[in-house]
C-alpha positions in Angstrom: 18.2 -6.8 19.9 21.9 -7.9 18.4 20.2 -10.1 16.4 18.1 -7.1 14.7 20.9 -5.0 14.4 23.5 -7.3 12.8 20.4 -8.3 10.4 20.0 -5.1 9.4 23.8 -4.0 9.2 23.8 -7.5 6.6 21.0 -6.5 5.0 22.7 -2.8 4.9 26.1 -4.4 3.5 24.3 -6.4 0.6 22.1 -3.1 -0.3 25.4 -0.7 -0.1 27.4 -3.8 -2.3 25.1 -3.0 -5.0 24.5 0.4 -4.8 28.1 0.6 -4.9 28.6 -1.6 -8.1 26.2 0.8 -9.7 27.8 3.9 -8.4 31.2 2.7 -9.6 29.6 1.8 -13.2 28.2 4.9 -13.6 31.6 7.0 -12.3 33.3 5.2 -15.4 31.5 7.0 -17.8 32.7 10.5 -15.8 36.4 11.2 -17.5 37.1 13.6 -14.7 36.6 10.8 -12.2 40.1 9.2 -11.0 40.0 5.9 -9.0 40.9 7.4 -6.1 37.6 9.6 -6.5 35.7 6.3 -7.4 36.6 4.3 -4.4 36.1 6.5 -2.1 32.4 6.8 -3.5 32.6 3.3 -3.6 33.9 2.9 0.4 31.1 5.7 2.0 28.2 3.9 -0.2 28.8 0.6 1.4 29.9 2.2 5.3 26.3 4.0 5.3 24.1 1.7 4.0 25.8 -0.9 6.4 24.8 1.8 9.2 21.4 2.2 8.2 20.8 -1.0 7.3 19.4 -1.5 10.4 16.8 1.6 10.0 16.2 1.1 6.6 15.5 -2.8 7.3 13.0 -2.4 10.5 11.3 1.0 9.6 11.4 1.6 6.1 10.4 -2.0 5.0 7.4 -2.7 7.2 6.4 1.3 6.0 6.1 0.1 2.6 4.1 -2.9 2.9 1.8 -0.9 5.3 1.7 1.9 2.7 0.8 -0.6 -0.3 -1.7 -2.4 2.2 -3.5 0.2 2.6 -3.6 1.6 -1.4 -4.7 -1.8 -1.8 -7.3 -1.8 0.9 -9.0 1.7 -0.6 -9.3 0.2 -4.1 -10.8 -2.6 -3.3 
């Protein structure tokens, strides 16, 4: 069960790395955006995708291969 949960809080930090990079991209364009503003954007992304990581990993992952297995099954 540790093993799950640090997997998923990895998988969590990588996800809320990126989102984060994108987030921070996009908050450059915004001139009312200080860095302050940005990094603490930045720092919640990353500390609640690294929490859910471990939900998003071990429910909504298996949900969307079951989902697209069974759209495949009906057209075929």
């Amino acid at each position: 069960m540790n093993d799950a949960l640090l997997a998923g809080a990895v998988f969590g930090f990588v996800l809320g790395v990126l989102h984060a990079t994108a987030l921070w991209r996009a908050a450059l364009r915004f001139p009312g955006a200080t860095p302050a503003t940005r990094l603490r954007y930045v720092a919640w992304t990353i500390a609640l995708w690294t929490l859910f990581g471990s939900y998003v990993l071990w429910l909504w992952a298996p949900a969307c291969v079951a989902y697209a297995w069974v759209v495949w099954r009906r057209r075929a």
